[in-house]
C-alpha positions as YAML, in Angstrom:
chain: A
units: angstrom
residues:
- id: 1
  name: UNK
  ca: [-71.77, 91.77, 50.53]
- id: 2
  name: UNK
  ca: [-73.64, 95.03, 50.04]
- id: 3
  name: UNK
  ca: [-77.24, 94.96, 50.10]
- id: 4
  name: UNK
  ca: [-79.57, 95.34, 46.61]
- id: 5
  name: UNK
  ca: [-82.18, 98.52, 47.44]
- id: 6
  name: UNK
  ca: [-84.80, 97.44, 45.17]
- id: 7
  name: UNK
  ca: [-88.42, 99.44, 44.97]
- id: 8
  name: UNK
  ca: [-91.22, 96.88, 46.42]
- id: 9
  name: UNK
  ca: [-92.88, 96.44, 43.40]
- id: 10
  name: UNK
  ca: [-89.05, 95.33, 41.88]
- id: 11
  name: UNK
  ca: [-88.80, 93.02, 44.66]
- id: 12
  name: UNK
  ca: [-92.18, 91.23, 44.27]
- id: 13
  name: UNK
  ca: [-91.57, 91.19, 40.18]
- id: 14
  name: UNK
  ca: [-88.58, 88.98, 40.97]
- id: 15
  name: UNK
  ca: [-89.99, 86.98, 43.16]
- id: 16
  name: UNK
  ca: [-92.94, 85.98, 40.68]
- id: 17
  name: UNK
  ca: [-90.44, 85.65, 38.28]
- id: 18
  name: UNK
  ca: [-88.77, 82.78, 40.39]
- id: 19
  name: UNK
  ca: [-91.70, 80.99, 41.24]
- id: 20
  name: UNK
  ca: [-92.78, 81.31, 37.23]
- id: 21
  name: UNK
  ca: [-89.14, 79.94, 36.13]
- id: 22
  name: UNK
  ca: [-89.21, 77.00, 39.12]
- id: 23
  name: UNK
  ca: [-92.90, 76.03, 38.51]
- id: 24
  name: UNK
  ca: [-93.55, 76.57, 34.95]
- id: 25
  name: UNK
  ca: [-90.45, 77.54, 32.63]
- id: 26
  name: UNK
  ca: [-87.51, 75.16, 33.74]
- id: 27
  name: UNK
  ca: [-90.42, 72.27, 34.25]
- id: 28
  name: UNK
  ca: [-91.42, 72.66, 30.35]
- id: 29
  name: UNK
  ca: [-88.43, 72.82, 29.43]
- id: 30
  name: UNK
  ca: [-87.03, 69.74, 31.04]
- id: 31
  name: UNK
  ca: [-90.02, 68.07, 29.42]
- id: 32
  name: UNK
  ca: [-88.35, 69.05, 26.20]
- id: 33
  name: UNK
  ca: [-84.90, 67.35, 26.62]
- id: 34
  name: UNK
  ca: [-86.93, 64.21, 27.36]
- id: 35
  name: UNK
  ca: [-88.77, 64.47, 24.39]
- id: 36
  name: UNK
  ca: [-85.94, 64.91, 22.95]
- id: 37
  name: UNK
  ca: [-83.72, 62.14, 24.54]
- id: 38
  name: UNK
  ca: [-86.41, 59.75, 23.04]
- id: 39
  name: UNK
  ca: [-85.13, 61.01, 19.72]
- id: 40
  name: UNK
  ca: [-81.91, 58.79, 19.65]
- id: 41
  name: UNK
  ca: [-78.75, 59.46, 19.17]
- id: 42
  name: UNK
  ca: [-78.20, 63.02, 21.33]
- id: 43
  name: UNK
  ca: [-74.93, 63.54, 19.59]
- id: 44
  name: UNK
  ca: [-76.47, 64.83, 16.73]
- id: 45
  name: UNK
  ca: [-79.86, 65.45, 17.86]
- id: 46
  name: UNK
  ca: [-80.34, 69.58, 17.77]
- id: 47
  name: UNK
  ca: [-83.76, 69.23, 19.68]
- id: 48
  name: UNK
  ca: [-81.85, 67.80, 22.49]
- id: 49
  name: UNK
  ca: [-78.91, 70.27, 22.57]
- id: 50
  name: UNK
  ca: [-80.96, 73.39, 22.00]
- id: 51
  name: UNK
  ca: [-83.44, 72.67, 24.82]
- id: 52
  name: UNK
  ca: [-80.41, 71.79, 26.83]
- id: 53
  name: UNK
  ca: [-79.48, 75.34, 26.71]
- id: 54
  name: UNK
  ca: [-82.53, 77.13, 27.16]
- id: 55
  name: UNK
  ca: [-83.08, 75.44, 30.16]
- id: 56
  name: UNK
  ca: [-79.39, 76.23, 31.30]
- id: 57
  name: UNK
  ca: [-79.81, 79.86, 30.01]
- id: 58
  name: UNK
  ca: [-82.83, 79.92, 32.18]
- id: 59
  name: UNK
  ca: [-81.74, 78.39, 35.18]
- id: 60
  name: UNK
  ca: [-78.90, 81.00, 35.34]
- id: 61
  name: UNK
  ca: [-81.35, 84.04, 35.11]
- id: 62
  name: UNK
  ca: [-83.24, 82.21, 38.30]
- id: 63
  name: UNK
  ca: [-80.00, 81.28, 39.92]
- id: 64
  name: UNK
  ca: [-79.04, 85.51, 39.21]
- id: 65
  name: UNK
  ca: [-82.36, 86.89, 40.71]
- id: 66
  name: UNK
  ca: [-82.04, 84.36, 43.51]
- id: 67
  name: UNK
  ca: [-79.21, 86.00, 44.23]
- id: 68
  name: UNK
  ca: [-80.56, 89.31, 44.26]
- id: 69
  name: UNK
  ca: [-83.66, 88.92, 46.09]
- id: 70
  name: UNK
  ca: [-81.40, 87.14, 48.79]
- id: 71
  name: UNK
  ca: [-78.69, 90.04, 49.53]
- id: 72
  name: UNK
  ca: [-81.91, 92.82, 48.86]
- id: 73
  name: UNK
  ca: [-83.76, 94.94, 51.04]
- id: 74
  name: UNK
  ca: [-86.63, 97.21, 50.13]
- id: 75
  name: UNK
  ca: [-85.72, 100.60, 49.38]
- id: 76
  name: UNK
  ca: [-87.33, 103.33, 51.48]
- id: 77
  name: UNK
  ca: [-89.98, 105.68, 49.79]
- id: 78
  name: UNK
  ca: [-87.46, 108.58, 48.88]
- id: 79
  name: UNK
  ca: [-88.95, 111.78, 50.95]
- id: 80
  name: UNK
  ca: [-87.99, 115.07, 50.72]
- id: 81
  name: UNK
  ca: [-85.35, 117.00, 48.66]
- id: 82
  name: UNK
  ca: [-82.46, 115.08, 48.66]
- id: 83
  name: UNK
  ca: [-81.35, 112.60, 46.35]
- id: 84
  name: UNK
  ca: [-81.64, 109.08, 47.52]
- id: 85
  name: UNK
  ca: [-82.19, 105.46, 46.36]
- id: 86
  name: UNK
  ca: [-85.02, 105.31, 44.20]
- id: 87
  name: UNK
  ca: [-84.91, 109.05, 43.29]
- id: 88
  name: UNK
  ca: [-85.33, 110.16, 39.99]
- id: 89
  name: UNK
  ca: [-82.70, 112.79, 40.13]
- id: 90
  name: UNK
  ca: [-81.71, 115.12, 36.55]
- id: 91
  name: UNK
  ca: [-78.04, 116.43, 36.45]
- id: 92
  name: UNK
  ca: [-76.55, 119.05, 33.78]
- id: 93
  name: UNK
  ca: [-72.53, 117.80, 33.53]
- id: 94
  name: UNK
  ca: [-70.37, 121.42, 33.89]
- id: 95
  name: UNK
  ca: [-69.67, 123.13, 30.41]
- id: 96
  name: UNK
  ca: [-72.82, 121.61, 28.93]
- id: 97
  name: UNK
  ca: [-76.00, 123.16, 27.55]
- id: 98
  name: UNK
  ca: [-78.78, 123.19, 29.47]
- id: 99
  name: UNK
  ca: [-81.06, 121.32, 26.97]
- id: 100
  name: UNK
  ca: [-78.17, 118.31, 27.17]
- id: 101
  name: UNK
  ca: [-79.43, 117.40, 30.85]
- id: 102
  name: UNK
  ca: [-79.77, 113.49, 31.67]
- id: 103
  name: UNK
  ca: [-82.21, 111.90, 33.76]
- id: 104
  name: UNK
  ca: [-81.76, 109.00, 35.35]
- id: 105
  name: UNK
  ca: [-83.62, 106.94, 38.09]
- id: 106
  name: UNK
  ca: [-81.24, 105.90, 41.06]
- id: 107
  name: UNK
  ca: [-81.95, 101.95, 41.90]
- id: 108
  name: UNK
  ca: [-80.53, 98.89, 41.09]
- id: 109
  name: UNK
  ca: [-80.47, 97.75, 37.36]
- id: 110
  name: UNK
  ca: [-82.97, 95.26, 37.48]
- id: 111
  name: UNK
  ca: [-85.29, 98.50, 38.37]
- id: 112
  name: UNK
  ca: [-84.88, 99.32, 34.58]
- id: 113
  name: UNK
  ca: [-87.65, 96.35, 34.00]
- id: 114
  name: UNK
  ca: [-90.35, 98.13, 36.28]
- id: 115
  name: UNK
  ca: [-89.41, 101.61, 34.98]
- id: 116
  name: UNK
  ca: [-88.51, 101.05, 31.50]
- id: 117
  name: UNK
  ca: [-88.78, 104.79, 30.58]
- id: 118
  name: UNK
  ca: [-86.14, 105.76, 32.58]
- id: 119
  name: UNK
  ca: [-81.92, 105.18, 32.46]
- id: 120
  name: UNK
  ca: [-81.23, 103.54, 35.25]
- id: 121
  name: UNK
  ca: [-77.89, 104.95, 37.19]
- id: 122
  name: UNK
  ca: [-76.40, 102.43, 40.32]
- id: 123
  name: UNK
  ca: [-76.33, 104.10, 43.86]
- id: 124
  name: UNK
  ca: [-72.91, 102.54, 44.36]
- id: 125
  name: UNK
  ca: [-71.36, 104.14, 40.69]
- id: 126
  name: UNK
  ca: [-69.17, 106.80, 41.24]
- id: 127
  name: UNK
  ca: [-71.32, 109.57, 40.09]
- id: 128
  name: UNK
  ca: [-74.72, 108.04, 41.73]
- id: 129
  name: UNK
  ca: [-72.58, 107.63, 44.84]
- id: 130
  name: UNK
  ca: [-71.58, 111.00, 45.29]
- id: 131
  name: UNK
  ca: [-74.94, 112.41, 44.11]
- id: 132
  name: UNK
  ca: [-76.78, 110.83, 47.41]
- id: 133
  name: UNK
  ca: [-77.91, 113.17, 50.12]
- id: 134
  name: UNK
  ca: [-77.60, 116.50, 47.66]
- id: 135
  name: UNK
  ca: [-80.34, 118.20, 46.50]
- id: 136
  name: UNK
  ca: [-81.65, 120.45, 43.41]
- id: 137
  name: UNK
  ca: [-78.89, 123.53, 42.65]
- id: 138
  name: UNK
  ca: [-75.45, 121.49, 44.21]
- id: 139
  name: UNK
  ca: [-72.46, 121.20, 42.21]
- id: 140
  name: UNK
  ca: [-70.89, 117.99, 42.78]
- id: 141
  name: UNK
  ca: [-67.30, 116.88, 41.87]
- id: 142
  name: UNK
  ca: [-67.09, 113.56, 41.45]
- id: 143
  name: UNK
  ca: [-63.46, 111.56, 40.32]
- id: 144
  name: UNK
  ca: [-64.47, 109.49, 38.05]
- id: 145
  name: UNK
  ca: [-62.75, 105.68, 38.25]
- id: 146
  name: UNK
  ca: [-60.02, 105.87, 35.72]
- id: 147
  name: UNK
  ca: [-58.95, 109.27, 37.92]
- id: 148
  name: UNK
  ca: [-60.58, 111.92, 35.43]
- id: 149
  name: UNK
  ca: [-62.98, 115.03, 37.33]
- id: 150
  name: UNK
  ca: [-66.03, 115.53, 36.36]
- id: 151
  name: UNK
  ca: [-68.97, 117.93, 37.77]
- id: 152
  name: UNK
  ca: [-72.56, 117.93, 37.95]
- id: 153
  name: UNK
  ca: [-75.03, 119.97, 38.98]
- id: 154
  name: UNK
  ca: [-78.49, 118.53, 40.25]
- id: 155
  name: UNK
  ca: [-81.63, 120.13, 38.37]
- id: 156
  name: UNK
  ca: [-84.55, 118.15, 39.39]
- id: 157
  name: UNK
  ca: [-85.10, 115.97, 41.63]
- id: 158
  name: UNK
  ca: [-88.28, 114.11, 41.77]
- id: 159
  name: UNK
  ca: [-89.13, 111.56, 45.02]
...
């Protein structure tokens, strides 16, 4: 399985977010459905079924970043010109006006919750694939993965 290159204050957001959902969420929570067992009849007890699946619904978001954290490695500081994990990299798309440029930040999505300014493009996407390792003024052409070409050119790049 590919690695996740996640920024080191991602990676220590996650893991305080697992040791908040394992010490203090899910407990509460299962407090709940006992609370709510006590009710009676759990066939028709809402309390019961409704904290049932907040705890699931929260157990699966700690199950997810477990995950994560377990296949991740912390990103290198992006140096220099080139685009890399973690850069913040602007691209024009060929044939459109200047003033339509995008910016994204190159990282994993779960970097969108540390850097929630910023789109958030994957380093393994097509286009944030082929943009690694160029640098401000290239022209990449990049086939898209239902076949269609597109270019970009790079405009900024901030590391």
């Amino acid at each position: 399985m590919a690695k996740h290159l996640l920024s080191e204050e991602t990676y220590k957001r996650l893991e305080a977010e697992v040791a908040d959902l394992e010490h203090n969420v899910l407990p509460e929570i299962a407090e709940k459905i006992g609370r709510a067992r006590e009710m009676g009849d759990l066939s028709e007890n809402g309390d019961y079924h409704a904290a049932k699946d907040e705890y699931g619904m929260f157990n699966d978001r700690k199950n997810l970043v477990l995950g994560i954290l377990e296949n991740a490695d912390i990103a290198p500081t992006p140096s220099g010109s080139d685009v890399s994990v973690l850069s913040i990299v602007t691209i024009l798309f060929d044939g459109d006006d200047p003033d339509d440029a995008e910016t994204y930040l190159l990282g994993h999505i779960e970097e969108k919750r540390t850097k929630e300014s910023l789109e958030i493009m994957s380093p393994v996407s097509p286009i944030g694939s082929a943009l690694l390792g160029h640098s401000v003024g290239d022209t990449v052409s990049i086939t898209l993965e239902n076949g269609a070409r597109v270019s970009v050119t790079i405009v900024k790049v901030t590391n």
